[in-house]
N, CA, C and O atoms as a GROMACS GRO file, in nm:
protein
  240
    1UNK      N    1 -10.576 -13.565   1.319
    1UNK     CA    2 -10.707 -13.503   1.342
    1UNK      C    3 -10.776 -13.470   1.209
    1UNK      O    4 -10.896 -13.494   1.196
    2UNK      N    5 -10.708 -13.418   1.118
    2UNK     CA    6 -10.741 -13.361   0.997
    2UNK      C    7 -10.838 -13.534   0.937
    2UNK      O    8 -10.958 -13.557   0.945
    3UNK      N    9 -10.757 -13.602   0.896
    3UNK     CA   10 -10.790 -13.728   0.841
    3UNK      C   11 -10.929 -13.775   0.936
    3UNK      O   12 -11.017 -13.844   0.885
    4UNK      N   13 -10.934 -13.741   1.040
    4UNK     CA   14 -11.054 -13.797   1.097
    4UNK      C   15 -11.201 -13.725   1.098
    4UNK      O   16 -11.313 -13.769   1.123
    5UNK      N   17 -11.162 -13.615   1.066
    5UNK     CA   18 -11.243 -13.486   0.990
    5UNK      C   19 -11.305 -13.498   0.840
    5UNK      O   20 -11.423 -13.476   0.812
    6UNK      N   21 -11.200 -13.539   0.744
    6UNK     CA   22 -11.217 -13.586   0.670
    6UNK      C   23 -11.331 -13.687   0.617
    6UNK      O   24 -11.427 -13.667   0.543
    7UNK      N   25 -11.275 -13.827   0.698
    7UNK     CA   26 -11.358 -13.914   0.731
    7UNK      C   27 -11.501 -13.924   0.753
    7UNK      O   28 -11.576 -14.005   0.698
    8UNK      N   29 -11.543 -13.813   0.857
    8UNK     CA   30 -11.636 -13.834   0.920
    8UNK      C   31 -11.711 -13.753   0.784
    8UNK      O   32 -11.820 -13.797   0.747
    9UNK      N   33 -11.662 -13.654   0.723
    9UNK     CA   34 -11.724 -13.576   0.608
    9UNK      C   35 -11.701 -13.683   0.502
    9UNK      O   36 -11.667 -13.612   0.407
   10UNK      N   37 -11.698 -13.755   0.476
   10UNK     CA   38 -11.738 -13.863   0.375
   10UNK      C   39 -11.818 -13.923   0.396
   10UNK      O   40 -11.910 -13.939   0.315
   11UNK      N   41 -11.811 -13.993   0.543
   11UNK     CA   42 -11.959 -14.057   0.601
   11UNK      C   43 -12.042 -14.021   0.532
   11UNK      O   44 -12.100 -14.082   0.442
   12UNK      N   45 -12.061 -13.866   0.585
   12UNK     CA   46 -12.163 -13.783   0.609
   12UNK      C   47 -12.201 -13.755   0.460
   12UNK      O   48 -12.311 -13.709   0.431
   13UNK      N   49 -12.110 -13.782   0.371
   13UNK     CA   50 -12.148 -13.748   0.220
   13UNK      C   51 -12.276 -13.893   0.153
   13UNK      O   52 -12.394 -13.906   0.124
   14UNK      N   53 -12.149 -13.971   0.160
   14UNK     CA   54 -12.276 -14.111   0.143
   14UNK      C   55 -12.378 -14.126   0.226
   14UNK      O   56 -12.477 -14.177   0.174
   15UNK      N   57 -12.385 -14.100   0.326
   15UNK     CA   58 -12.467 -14.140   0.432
   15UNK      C   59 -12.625 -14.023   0.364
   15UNK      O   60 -12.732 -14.081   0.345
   16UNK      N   61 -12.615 -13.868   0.337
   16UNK     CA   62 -12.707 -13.790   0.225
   16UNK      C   63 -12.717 -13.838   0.146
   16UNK      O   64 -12.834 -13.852   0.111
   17UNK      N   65 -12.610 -13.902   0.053
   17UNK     CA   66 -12.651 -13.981  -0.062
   17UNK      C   67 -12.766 -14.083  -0.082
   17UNK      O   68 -12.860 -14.096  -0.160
   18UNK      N   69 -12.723 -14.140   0.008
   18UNK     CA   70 -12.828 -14.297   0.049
   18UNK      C   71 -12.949 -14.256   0.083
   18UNK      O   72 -13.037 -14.309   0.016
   19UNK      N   73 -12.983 -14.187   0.155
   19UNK     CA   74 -13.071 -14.142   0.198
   19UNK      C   75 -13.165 -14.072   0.125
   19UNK      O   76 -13.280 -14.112   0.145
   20UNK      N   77 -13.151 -13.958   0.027
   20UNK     CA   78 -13.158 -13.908  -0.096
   20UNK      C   79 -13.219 -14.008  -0.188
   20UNK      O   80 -13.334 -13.996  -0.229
   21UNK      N   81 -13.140 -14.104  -0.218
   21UNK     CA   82 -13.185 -14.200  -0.328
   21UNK      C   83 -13.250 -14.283  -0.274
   21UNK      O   84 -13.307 -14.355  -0.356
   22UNK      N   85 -13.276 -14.316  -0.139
   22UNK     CA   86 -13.371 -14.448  -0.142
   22UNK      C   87 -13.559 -14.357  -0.114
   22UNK      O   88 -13.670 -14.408  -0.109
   23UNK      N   89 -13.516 -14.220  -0.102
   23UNK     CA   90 -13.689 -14.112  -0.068
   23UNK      C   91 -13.683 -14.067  -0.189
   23UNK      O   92 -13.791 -14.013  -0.214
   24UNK      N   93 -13.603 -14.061  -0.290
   24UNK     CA   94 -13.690 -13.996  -0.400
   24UNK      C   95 -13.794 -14.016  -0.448
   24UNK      O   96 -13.833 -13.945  -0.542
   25UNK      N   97 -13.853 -14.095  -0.411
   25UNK     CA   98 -13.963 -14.109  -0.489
   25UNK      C   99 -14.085 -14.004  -0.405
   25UNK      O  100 -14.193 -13.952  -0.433
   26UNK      N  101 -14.009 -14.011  -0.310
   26UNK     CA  102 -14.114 -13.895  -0.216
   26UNK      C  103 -14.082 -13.706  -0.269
   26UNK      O  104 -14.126 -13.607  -0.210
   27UNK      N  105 -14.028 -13.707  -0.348
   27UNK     CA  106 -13.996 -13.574  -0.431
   27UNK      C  107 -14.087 -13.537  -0.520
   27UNK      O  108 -14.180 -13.602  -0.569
   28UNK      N  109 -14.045 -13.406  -0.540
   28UNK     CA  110 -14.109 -13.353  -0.666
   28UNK      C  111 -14.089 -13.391  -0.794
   28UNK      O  112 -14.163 -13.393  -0.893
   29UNK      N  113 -13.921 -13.436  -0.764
   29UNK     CA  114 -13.877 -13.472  -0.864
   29UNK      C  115 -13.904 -13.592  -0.983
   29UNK      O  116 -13.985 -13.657  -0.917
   30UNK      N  117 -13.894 -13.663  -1.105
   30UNK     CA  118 -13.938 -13.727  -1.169
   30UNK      C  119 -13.781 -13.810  -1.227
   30UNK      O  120 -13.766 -13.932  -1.237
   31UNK      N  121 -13.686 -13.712  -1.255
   31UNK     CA  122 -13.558 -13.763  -1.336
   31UNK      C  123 -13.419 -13.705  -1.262
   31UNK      O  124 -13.421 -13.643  -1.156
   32UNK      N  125 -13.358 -13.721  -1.302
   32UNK     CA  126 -13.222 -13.688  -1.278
   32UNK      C  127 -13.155 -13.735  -1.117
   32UNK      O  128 -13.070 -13.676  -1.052
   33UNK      N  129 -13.234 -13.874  -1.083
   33UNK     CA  130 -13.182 -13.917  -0.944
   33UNK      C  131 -13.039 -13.924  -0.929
   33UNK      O  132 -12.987 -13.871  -0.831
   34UNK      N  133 -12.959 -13.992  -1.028
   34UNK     CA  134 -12.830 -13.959  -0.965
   34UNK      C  135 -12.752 -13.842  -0.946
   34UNK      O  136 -12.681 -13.841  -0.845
   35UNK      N  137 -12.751 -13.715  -1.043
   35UNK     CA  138 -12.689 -13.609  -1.013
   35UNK      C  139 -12.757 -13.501  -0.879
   35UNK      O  140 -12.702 -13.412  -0.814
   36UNK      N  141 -12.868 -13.545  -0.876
   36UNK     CA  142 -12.919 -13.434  -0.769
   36UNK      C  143 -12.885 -13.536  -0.598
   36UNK      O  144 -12.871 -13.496  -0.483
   37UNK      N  145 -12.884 -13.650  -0.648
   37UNK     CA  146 -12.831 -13.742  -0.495
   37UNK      C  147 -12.615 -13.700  -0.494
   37UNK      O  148 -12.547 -13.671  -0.396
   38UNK      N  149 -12.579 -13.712  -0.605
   38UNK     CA  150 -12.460 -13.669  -0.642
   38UNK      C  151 -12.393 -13.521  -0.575
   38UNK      O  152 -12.292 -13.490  -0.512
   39UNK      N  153 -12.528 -13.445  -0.637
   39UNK     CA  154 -12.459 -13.272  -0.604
   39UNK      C  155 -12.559 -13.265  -0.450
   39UNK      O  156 -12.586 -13.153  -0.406
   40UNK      N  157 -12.585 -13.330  -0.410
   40UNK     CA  158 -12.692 -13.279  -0.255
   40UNK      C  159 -12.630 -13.177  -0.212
   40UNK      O  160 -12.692 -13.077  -0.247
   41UNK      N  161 -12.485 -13.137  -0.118
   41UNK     CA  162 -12.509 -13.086  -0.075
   41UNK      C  163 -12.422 -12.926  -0.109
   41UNK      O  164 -12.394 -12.831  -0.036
   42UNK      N  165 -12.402 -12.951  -0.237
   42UNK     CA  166 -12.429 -12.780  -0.326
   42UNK      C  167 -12.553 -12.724  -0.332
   42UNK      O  168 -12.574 -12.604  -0.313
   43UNK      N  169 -12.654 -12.824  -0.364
   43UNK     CA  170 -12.797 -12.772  -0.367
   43UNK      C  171 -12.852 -12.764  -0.232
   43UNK      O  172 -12.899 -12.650  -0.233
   44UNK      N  173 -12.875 -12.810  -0.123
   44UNK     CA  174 -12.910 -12.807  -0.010
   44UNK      C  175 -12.819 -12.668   0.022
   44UNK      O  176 -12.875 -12.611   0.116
   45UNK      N  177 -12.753 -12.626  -0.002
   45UNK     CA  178 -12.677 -12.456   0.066
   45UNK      C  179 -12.747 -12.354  -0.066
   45UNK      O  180 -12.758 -12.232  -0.060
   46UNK      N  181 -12.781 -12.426  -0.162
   46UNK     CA  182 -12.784 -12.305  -0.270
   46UNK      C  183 -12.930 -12.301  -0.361
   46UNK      O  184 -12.939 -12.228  -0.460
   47UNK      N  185 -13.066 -12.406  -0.306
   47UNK     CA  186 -13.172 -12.415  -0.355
   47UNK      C  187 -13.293 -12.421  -0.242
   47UNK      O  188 -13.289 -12.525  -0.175
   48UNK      N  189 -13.335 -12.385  -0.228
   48UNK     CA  190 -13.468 -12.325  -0.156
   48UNK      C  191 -13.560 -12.457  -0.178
   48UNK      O  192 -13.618 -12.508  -0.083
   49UNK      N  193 -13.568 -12.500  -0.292
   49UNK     CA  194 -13.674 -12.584  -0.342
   49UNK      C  195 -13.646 -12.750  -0.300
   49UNK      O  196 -13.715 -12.843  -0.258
   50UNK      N  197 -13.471 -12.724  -0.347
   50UNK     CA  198 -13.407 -12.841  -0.328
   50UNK      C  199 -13.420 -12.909  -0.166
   50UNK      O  200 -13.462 -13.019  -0.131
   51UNK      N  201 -13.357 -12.780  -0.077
   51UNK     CA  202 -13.379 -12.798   0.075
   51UNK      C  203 -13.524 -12.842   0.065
   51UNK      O  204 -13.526 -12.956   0.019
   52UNK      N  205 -13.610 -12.809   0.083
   52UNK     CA  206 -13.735 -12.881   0.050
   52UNK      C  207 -13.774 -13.016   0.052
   52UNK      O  208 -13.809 -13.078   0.152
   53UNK      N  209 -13.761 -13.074  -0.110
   53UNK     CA  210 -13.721 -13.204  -0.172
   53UNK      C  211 -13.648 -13.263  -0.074
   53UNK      O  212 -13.702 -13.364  -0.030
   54UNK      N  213 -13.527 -13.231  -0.018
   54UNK     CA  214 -13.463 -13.320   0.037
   54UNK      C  215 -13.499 -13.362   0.200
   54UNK      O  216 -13.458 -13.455   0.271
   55UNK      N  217 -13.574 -13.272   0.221
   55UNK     CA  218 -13.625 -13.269   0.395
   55UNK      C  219 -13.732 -13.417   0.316
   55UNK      O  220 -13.711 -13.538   0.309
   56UNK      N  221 -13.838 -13.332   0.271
   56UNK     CA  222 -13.916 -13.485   0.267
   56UNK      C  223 -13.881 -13.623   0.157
   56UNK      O  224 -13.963 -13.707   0.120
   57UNK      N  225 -13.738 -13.616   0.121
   57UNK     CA  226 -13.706 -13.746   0.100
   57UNK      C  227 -13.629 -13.808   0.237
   57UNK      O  228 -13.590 -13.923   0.259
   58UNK      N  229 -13.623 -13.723   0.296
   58UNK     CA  230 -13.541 -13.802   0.435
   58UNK      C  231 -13.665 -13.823   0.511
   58UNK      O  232 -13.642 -13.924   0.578
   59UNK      N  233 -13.782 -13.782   0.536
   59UNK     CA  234 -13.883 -13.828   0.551
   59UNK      C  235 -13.982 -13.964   0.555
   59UNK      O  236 -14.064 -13.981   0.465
   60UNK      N  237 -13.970 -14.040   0.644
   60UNK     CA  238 -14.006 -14.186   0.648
   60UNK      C  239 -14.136 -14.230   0.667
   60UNK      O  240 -14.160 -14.350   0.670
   0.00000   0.00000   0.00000
């Protein structure tokens, strides 16, 4: 069970990742695409601004 938990939280890691990096351009942001697609979801629990950014890069 554990391992399939796991799993599905890796998905779920790349799956923000991807997603993240293919809308940035719909951000505020200008630089640092890989570490902020990298750290998503430290910043999504711990940035106000970031949650933000990242709603409308998932935004289509």
């Amino acid at each position: 069970m554990g391992s399939i938990i796991g799993f599905v939280a890796i998905i779920a890691y790349f799956i923000g990742f991807w997603r993240f990096w293919q809308g940035f351009d719909r951000t505020h942001y200008s630089q640092y695409r890989l570490p902020l697609a990298a750290l998503w979801p430290l910043l999504l629990i711990a940035n106000k601004s970031y949650r933000e950014n990242f709603s409308r890069a998932l935004k289509g």
